[in-house]
PQR file of N, CA, C, O and H, with PARSE charges and radii, in Angstrom:
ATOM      1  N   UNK A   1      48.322-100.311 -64.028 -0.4000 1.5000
ATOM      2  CA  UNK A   1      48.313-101.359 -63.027 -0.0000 2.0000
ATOM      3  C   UNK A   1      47.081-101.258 -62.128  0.5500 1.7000
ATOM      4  O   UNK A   1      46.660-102.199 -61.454 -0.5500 1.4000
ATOM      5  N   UNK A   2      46.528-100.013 -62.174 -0.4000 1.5000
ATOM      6  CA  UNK A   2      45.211-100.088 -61.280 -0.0000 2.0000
ATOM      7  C   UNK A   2      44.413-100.541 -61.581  0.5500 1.7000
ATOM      8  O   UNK A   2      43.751-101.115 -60.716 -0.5500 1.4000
ATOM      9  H   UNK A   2      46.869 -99.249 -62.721  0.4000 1.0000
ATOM     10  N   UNK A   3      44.003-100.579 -62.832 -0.4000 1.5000
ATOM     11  CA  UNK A   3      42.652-100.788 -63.809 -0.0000 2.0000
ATOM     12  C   UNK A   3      42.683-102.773 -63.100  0.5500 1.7000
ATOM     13  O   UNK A   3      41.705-103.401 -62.696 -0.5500 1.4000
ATOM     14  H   UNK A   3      44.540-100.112 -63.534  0.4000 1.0000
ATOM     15  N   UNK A   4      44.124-103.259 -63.187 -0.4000 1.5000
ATOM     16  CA  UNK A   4      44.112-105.044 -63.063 -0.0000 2.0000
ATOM     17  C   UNK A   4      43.411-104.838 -61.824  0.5500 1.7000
ATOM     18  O   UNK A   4      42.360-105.475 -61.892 -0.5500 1.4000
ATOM     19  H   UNK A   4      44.919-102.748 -63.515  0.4000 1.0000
ATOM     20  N   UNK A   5      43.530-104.120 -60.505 -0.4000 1.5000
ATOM     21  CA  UNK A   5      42.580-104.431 -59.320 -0.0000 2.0000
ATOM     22  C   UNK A   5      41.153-104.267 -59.239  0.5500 1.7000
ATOM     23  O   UNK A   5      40.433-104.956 -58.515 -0.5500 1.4000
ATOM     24  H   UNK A   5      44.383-103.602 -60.450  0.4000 1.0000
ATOM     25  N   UNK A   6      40.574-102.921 -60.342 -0.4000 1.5000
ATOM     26  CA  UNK A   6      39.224-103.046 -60.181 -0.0000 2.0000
ATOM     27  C   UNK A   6      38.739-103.923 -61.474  0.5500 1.7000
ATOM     28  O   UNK A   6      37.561-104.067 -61.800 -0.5500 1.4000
ATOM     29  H   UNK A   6      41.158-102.362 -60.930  0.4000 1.0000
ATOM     30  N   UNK A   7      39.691-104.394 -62.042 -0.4000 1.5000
ATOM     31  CA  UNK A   7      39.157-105.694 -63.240 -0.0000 2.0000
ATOM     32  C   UNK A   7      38.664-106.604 -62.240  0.5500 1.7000
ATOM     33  O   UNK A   7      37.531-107.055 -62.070 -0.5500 1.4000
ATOM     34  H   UNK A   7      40.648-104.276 -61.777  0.4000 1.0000
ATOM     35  N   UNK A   8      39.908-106.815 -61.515 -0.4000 1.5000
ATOM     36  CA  UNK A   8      39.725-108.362 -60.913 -0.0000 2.0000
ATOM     37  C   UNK A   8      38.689-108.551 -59.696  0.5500 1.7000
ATOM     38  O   UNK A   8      38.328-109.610 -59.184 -0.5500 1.4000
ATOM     39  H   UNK A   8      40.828-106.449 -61.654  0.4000 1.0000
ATOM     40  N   UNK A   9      38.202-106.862 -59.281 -0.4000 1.5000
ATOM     41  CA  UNK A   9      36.973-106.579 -58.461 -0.0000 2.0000
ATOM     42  C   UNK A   9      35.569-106.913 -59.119  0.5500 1.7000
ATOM     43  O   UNK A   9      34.574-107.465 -58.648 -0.5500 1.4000
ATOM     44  H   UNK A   9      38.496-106.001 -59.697  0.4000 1.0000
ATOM     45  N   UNK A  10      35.769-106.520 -60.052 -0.4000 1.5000
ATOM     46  CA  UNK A  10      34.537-106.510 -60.846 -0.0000 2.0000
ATOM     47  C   UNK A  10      34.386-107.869 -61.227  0.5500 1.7000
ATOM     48  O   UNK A  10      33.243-108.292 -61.401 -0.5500 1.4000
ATOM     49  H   UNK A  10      36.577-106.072 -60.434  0.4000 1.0000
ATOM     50  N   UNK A  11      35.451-108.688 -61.398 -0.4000 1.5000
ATOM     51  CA  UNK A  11      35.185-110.310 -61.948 -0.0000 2.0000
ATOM     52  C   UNK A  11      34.571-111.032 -60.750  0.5500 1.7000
ATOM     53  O   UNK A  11      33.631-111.826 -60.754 -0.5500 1.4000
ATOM     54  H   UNK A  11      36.379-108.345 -61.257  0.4000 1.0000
ATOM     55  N   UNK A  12      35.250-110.618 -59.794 -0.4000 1.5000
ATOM     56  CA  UNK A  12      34.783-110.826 -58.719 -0.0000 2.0000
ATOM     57  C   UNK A  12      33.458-111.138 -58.532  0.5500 1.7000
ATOM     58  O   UNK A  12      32.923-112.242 -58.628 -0.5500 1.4000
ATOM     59  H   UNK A  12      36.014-109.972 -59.791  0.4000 1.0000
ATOM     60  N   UNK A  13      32.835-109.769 -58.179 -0.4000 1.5000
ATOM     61  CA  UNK A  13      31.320-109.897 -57.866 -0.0000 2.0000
ATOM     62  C   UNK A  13      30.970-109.981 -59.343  0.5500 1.7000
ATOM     63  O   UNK A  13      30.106-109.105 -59.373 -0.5500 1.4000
ATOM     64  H   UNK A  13      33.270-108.872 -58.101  0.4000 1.0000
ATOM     65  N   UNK A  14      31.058-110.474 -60.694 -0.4000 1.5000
ATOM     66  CA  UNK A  14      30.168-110.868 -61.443 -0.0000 2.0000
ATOM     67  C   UNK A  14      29.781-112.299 -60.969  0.5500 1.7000
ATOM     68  O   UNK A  14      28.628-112.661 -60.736 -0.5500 1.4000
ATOM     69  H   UNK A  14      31.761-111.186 -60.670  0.4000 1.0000
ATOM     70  N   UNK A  15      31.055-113.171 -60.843 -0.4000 1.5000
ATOM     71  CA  UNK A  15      30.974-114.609 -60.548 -0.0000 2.0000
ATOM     72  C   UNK A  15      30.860-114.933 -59.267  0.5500 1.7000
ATOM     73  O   UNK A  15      31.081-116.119 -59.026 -0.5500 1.4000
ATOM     74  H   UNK A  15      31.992-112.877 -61.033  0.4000 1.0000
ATOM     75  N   UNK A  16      30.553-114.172 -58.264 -0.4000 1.5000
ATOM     76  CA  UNK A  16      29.954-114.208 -57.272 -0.0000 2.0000
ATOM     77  C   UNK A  16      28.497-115.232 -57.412  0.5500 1.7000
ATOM     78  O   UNK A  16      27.622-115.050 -58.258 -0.5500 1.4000
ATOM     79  H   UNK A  16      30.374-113.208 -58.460  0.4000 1.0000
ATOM     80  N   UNK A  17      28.494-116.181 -56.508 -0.4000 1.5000
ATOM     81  CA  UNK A  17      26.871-116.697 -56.499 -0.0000 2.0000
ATOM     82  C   UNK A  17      25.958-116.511 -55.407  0.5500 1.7000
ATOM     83  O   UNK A  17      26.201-116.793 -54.234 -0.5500 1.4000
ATOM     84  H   UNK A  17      29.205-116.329 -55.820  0.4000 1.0000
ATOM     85  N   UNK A  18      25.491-116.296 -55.605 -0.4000 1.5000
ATOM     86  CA  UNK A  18      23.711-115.431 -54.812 -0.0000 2.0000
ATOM     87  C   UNK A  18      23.921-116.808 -53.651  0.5500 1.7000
ATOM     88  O   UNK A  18      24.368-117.815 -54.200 -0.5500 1.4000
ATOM     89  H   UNK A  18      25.294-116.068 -56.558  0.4000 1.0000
ATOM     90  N   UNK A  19      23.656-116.938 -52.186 -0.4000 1.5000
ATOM     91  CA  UNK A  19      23.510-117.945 -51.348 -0.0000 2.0000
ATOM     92  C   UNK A  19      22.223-118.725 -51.669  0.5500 1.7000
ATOM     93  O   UNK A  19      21.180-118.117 -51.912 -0.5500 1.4000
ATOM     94  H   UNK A  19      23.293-116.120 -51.740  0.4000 1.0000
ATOM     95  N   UNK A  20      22.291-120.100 -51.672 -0.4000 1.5000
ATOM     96  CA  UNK A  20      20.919-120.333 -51.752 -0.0000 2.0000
ATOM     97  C   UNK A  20      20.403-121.053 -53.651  0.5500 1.7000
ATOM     98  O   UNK A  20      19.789-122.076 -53.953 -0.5500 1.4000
ATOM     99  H   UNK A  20      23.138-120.594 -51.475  0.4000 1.0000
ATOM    100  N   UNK A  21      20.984-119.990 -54.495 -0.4000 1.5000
ATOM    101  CA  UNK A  21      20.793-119.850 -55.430 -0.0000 2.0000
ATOM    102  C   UNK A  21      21.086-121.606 -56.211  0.5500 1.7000
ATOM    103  O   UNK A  21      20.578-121.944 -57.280 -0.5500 1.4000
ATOM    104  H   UNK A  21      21.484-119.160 -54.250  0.4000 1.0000
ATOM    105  N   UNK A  22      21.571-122.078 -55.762 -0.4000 1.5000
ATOM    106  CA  UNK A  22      21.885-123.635 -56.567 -0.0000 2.0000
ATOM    107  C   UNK A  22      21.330-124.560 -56.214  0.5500 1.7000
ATOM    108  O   UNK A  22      21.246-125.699 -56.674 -0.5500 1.4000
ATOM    109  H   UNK A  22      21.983-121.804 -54.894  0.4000 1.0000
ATOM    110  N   UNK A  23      20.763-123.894 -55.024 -0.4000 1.5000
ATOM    111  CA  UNK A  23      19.472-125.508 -54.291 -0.0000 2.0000
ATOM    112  C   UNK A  23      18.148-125.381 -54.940  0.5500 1.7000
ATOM    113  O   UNK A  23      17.436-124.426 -54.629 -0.5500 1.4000
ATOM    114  H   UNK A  23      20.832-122.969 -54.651  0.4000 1.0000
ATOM    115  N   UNK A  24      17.661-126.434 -55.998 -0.4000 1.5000
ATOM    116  CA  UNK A  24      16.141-126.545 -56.543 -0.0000 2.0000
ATOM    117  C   UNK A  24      15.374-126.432 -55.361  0.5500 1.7000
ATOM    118  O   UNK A  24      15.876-126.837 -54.313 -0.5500 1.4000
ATOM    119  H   UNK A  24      18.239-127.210 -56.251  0.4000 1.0000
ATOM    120  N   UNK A  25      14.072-125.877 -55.363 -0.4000 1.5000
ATOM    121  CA  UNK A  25      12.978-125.825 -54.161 -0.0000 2.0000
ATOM    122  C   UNK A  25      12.500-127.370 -54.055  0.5500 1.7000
ATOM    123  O   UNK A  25      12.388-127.739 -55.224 -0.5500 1.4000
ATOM    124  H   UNK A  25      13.664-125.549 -56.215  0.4000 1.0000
ATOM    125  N   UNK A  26      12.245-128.192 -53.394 -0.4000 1.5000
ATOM    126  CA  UNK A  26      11.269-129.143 -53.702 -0.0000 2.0000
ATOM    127  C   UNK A  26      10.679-129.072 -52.929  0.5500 1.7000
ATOM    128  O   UNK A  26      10.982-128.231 -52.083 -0.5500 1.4000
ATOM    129  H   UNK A  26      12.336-127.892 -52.444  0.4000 1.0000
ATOM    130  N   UNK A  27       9.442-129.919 -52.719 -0.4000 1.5000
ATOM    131  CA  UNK A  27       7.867-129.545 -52.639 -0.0000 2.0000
ATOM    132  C   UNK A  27       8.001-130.092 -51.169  0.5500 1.7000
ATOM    133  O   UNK A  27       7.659-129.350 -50.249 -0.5500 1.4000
ATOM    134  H   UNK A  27       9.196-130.603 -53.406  0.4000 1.0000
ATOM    135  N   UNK A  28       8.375-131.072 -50.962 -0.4000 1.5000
ATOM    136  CA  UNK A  28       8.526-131.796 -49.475 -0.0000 2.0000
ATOM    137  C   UNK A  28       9.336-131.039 -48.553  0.5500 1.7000
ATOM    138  O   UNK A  28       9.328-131.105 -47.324 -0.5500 1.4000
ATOM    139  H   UNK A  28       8.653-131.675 -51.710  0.4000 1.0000
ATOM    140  N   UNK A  29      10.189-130.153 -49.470 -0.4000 1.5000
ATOM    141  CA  UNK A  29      10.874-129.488 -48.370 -0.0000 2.0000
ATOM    142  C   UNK A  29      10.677-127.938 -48.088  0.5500 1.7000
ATOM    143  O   UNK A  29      11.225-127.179 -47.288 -0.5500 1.4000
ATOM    144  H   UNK A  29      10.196-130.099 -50.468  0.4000 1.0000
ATOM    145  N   UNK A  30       9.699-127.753 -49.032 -0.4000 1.5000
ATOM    146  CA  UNK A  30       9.120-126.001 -49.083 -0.0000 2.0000
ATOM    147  C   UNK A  30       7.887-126.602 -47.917  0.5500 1.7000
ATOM    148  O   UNK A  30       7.655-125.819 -46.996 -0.5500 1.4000
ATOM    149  H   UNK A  30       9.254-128.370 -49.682  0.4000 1.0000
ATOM    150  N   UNK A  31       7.053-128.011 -47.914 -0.4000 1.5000
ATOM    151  CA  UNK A  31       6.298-128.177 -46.708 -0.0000 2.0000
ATOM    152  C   UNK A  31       7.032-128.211 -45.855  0.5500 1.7000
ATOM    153  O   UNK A  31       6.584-127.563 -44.910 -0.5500 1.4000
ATOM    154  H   UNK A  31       7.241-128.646 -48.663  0.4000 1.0000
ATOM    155  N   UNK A  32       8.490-128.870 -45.539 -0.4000 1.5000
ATOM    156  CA  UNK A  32       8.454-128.834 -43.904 -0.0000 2.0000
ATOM    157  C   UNK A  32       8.856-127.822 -43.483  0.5500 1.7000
ATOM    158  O   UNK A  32       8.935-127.589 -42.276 -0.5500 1.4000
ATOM    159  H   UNK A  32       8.853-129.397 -46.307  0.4000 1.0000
ATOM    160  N   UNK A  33       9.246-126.889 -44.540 -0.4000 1.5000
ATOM    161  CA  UNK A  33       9.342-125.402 -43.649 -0.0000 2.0000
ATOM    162  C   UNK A  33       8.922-124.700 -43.768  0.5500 1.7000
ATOM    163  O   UNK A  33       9.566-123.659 -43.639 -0.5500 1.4000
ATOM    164  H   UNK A  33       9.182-127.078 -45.520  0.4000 1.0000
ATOM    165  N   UNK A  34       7.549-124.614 -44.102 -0.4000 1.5000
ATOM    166  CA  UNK A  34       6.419-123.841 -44.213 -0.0000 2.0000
ATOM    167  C   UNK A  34       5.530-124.216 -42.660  0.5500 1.7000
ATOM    168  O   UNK A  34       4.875-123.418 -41.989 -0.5500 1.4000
ATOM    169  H   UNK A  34       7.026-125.460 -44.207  0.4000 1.0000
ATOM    170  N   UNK A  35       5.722-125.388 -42.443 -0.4000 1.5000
ATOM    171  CA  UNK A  35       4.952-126.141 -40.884 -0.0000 2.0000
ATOM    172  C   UNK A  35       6.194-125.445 -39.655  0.5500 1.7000
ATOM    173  O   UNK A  35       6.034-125.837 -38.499 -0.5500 1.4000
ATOM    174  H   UNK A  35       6.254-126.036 -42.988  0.4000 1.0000
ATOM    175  N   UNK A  36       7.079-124.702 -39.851 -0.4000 1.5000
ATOM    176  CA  UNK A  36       8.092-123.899 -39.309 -0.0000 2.0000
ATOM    177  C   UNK A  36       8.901-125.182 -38.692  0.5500 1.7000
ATOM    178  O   UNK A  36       9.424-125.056 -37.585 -0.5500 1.4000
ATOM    179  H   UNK A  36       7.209-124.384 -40.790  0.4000 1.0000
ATOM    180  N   UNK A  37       9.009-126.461 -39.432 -0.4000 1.5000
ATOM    181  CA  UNK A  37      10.321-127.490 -39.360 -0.0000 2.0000
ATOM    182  C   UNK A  37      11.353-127.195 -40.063  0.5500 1.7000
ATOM    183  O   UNK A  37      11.369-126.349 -40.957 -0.5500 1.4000
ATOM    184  H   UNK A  37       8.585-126.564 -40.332  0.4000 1.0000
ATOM    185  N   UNK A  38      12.656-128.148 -39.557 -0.4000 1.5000
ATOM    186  CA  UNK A  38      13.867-127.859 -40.556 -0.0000 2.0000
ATOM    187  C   UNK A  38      14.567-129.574 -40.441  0.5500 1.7000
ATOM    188  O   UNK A  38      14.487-130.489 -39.621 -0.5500 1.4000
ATOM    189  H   UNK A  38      12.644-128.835 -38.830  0.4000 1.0000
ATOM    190  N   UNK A  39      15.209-129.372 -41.669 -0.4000 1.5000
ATOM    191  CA  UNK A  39      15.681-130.677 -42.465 -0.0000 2.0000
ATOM    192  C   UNK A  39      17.031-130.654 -41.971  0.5500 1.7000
ATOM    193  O   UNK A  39      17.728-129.715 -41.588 -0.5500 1.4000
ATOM    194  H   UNK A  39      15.274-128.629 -42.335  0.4000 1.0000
ATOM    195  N   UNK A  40      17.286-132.087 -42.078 -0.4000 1.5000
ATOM    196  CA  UNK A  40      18.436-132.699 -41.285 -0.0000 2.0000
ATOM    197  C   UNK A  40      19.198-133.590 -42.357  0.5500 1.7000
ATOM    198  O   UNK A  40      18.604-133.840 -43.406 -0.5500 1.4000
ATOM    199  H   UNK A  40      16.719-132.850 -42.389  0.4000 1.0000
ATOM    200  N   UNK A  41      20.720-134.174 -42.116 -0.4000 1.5000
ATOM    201  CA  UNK A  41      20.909-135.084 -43.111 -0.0000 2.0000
ATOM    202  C   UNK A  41      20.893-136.716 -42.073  0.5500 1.7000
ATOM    203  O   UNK A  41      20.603-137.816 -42.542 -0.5500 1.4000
ATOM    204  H   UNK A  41      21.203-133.971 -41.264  0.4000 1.0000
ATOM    205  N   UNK A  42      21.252-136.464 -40.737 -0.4000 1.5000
ATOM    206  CA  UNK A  42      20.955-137.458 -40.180 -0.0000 2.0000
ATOM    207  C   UNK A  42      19.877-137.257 -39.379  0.5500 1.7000
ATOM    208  O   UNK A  42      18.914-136.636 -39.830 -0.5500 1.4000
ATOM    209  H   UNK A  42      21.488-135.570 -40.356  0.4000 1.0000
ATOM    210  N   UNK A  43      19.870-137.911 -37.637 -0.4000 1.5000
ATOM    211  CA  UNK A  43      18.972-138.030 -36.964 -0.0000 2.0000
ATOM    212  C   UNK A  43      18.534-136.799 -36.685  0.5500 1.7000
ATOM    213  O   UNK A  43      19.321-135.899 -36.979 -0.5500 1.4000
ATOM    214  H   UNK A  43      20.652-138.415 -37.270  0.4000 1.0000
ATOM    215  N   UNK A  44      17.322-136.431 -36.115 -0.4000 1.5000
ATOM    216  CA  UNK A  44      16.853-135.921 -35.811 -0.0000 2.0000
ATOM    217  C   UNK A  44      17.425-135.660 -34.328  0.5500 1.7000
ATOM    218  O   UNK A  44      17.474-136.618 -33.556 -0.5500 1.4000
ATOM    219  H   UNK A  44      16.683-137.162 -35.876  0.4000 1.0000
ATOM    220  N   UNK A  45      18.018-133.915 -33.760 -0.4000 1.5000
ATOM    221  CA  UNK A  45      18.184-133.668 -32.174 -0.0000 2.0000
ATOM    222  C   UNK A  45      17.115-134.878 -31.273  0.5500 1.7000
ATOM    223  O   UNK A  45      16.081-135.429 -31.650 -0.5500 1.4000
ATOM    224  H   UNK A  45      17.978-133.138 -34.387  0.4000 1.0000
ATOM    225  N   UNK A  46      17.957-134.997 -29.816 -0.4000 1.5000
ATOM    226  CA  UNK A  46      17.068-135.634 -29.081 -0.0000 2.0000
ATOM    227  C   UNK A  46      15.431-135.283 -29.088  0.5500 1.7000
ATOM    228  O   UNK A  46      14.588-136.172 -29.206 -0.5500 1.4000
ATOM    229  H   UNK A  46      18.797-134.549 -29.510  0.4000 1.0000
ATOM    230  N   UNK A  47      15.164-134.152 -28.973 -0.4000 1.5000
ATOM    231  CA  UNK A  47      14.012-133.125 -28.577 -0.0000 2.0000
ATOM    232  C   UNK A  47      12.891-133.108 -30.018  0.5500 1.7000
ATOM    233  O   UNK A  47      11.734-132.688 -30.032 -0.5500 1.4000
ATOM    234  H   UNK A  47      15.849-133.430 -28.877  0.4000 1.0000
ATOM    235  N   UNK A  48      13.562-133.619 -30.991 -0.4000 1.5000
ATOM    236  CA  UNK A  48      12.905-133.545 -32.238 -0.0000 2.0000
ATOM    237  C   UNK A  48      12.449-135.163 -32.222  0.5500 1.7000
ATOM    238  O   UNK A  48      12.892-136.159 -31.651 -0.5500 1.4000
ATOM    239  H   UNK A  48      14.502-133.960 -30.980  0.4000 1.0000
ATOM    240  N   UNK A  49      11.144-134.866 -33.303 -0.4000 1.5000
ATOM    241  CA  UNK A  49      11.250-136.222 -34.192 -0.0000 2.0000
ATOM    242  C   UNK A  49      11.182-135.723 -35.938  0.5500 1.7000
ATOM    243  O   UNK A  49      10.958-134.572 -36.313 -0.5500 1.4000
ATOM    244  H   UNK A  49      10.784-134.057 -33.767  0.4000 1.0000
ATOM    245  N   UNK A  50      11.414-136.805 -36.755 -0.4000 1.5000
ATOM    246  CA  UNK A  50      11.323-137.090 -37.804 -0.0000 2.0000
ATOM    247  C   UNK A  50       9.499-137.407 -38.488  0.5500 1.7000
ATOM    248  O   UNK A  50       8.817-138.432 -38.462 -0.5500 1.4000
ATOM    249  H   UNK A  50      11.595-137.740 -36.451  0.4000 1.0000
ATOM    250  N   UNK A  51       9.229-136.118 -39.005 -0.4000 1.5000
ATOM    251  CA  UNK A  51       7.344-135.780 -39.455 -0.0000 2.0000
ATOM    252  C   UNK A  51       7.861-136.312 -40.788  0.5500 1.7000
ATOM    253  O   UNK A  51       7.003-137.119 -41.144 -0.5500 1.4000
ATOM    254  H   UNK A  51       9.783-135.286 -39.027  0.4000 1.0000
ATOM    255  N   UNK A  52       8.954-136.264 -41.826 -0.4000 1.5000
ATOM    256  CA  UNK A  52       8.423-136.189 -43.103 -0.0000 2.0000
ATOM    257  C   UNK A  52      10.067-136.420 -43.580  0.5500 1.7000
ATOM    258  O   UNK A  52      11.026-136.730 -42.874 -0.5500 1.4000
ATOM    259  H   UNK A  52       9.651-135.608 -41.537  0.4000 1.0000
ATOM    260  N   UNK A  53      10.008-136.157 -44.993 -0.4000 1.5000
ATOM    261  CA  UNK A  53      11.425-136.064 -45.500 -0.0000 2.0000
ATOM    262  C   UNK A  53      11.824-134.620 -46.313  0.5500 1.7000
ATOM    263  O   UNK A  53      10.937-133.819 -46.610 -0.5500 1.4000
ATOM    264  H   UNK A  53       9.229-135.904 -45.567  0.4000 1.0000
ATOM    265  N   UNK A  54      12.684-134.473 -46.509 -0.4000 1.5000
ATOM    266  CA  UNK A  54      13.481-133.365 -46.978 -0.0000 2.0000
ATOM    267  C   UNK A  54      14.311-133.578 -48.582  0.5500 1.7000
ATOM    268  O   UNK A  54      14.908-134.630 -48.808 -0.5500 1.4000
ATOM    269  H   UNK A  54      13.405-135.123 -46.268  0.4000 1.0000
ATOM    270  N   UNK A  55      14.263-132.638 -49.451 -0.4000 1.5000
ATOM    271  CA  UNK A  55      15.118-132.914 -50.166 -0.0000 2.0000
ATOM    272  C   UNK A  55      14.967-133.358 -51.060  0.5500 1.7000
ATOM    273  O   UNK A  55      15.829-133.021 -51.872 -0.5500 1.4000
ATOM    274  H   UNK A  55      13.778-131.783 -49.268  0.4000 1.0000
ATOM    275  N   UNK A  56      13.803-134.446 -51.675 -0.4000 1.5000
ATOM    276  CA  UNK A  56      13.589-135.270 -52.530 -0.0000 2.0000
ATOM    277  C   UNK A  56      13.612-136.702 -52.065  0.5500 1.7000
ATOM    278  O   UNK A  56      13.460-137.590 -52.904 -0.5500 1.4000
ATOM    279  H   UNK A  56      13.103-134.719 -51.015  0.4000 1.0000
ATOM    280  N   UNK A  57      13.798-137.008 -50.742 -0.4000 1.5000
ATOM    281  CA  UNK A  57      13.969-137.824 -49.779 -0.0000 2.0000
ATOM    282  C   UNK A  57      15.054-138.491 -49.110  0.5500 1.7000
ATOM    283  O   UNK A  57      15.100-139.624 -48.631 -0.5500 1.4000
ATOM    284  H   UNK A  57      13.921-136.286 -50.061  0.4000 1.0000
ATOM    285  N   UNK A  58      16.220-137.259 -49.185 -0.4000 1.5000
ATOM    286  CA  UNK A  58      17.388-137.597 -49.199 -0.0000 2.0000
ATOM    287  C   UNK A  58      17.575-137.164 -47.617  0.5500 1.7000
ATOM    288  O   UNK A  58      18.401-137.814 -46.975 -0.5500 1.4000
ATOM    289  H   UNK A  58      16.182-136.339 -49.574  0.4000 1.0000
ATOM    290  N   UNK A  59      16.864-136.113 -46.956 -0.4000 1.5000
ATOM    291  CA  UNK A  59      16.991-135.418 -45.725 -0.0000 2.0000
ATOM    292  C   UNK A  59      16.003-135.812 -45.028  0.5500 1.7000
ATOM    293  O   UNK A  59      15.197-136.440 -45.714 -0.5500 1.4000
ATOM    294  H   UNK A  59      16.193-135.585 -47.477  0.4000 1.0000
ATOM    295  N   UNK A  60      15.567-135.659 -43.382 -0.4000 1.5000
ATOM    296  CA  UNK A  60      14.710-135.811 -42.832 -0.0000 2.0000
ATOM    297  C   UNK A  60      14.386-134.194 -42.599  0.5500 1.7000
ATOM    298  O   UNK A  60      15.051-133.158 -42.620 -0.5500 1.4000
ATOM    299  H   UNK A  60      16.221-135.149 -42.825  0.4000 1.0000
ATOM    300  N   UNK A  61      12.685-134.634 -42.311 -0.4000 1.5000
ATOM    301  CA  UNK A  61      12.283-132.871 -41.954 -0.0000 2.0000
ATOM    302  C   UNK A  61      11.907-133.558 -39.989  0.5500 1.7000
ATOM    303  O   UNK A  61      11.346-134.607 -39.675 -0.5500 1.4000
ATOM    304  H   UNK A  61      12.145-135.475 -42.294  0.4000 1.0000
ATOM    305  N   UNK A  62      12.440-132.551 -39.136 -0.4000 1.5000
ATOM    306  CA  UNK A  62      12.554-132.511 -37.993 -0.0000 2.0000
ATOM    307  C   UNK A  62      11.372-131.619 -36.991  0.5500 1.7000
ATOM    308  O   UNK A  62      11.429-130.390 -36.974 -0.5500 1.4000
ATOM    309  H   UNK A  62      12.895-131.698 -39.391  0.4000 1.0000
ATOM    310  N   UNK A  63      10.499-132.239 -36.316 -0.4000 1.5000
ATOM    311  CA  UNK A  63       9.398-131.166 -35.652 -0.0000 2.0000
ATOM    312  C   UNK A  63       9.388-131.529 -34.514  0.5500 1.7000
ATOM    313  O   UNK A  63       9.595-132.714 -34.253 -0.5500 1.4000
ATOM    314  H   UNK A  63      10.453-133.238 -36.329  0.4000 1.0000
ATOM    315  N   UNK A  64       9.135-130.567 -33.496 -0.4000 1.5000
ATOM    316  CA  UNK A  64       9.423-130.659 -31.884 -0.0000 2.0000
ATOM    317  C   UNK A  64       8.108-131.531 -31.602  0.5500 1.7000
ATOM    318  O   UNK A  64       7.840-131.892 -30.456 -0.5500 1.4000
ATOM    319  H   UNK A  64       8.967-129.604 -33.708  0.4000 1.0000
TER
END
């Protein structure tokens, strides 16, 4: 009966997914956060505006 808990440990962290790991890079959005902006799905905070898009042009990229 022990072996079923470190089975089901081990299945565990095999199928575990890395954070991050399922989002493609794209190019518009490796620029706006390389210019140290960050992407939004709506408006932009009061204090921000909208420089560019995010995402493939699905997000806005946000710069003070």
């Amino acid at each position: 009966m022990r072996i079923l808990y470190l089975l089901f440990a081990v299945l565990f962290l095999l199928f575990q997914a890395a954070p991050g790991s399922a989002d493609p890079i794209f190019a518009d959005t490796a620029e706006c956060r390389s210019q140290g902006n960050f992407c939004r799905v709506g408006a932009c905070p009061p204090t921000f505006a909208a420089s560019g898009s995010c995402h493939g042009g699905l997000l806005k990229c946000c710069s003070k």
